[in-house]
C-alpha positions as YAML, in Angstrom:
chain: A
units: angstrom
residues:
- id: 1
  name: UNK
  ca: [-56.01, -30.11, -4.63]
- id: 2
  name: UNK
  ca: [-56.78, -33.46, -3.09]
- id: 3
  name: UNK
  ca: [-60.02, -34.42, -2.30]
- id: 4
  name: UNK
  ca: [-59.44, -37.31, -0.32]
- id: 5
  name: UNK
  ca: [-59.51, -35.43, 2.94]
- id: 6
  name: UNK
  ca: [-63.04, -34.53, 2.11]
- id: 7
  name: UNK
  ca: [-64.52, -38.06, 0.87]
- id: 8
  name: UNK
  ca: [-62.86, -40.06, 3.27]
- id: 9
  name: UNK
  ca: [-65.36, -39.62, 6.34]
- id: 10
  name: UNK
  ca: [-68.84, -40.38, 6.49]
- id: 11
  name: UNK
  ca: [-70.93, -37.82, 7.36]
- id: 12
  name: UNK
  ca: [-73.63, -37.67, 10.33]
- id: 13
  name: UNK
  ca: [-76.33, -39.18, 8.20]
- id: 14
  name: UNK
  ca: [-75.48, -41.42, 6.58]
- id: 15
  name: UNK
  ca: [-78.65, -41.03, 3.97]
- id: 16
  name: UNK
  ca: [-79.88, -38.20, 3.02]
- id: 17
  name: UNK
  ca: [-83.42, -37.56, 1.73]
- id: 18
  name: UNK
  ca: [-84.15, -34.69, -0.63]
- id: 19
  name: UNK
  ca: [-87.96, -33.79, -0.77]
- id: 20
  name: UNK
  ca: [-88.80, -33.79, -4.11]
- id: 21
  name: UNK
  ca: [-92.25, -33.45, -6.53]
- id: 22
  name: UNK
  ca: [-93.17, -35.84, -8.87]
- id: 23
  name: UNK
  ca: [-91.39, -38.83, -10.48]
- id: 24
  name: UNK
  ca: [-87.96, -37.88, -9.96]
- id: 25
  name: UNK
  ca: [-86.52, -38.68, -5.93]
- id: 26
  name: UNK
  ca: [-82.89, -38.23, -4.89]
- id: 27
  name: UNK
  ca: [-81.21, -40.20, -1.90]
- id: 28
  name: UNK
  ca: [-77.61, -40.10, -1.26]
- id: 29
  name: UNK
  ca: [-76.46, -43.18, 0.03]
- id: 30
  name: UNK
  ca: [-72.89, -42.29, 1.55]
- id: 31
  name: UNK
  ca: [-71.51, -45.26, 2.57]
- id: 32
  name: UNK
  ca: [-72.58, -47.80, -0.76]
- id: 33
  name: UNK
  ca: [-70.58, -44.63, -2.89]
- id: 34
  name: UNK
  ca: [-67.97, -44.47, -0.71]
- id: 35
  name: UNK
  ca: [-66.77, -48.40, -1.08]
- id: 36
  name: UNK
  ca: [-67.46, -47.96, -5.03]
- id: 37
  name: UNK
  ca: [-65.09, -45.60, -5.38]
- id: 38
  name: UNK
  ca: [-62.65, -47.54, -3.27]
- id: 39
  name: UNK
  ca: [-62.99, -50.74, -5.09]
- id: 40
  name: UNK
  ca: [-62.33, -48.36, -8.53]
- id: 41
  name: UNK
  ca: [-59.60, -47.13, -6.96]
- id: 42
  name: UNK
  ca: [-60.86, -43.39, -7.02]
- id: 43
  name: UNK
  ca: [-59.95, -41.86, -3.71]
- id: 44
  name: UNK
  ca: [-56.21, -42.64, -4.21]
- id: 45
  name: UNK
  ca: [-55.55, -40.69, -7.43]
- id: 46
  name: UNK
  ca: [-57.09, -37.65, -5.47]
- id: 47
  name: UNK
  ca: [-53.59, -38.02, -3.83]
- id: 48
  name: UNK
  ca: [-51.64, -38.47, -6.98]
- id: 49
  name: UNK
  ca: [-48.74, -35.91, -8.14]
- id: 50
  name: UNK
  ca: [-49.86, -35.13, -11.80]
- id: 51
  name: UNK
  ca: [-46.69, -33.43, -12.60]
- id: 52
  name: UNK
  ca: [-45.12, -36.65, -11.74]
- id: 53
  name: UNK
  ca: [-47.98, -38.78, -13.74]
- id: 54
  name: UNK
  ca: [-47.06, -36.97, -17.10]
- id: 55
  name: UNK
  ca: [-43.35, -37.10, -16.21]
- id: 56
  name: UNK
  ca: [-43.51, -40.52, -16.03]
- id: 57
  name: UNK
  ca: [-45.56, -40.83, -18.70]
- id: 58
  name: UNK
  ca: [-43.29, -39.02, -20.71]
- id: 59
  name: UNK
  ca: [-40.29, -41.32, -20.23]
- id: 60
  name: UNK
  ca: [-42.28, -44.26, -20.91]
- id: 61
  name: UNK
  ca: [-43.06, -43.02, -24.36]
- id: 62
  name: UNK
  ca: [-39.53, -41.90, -24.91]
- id: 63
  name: UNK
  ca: [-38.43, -45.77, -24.05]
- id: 64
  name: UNK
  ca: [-41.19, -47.11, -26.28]
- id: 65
  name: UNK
  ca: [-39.94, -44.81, -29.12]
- id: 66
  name: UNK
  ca: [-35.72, -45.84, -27.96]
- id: 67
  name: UNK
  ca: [-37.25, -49.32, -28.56]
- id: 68
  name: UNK
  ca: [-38.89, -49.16, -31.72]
- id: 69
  name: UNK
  ca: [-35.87, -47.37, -33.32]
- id: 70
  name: UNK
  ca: [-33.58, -49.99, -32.60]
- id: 71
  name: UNK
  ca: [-35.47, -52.50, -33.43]
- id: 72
  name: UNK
  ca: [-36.42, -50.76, -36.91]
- id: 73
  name: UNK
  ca: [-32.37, -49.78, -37.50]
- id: 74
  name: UNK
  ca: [-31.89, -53.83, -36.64]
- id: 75
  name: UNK
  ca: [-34.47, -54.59, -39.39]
- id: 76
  name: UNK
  ca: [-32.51, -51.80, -41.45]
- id: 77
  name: UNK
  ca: [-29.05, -53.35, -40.94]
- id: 78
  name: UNK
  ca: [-30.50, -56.90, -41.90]
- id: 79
  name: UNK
  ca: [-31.90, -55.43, -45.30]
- id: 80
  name: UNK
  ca: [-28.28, -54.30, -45.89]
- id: 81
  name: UNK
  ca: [-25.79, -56.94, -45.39]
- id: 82
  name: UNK
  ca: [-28.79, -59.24, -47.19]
- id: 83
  name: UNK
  ca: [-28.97, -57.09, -50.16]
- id: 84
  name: UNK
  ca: [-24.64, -56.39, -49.57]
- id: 85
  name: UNK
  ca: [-24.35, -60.81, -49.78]
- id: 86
  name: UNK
  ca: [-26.51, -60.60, -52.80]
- id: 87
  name: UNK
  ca: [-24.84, -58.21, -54.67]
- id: 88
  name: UNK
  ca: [-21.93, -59.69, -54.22]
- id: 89
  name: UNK
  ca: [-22.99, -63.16, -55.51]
...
């Protein structure tokens, strides 16, 4: 469930006051929270598709790991026709 639908408005005050006792005081200041989590770039993954996400995800590893293999069966081959030349010398 997105939430951007429900962060994406401000709401008719803009700063709200809780009464409170003692040290502790609460104010909700909609508008300075609401471009923070823009500039982090917050309110757009409440739109994201995480099947998709891990899908992609997913593939990416299974290219890093395609990758790595050939490069290590390269490196394997290598070892082999270097040791094959110096057998045979």
């Amino acid at each position: 469930m997105s939430t951007h639908d429900l962060c994406t408005t401000a709401p008719d005050t803009p700063l709200w006051q809780v009464p409170a006792s003692g040290a502790a005081r609460f104010s909700w200041d909609y508008e300075r929270l609401q471009k923070a989590y823009v500039d982090m770039g917050v309110l757009e993954l409440g739109d994201s598709d995480p099947d998709l996400l891990m899908a992609q995800d997913e593939e990416m590893a299974e290219q890093l790991d395609r990758d790595r293999f050939a490069a290590e069966e390269q490196a394997r081959v290598a070892a082999v026709e270097e040791a094959t030349v110096e057998g045979a010398a």
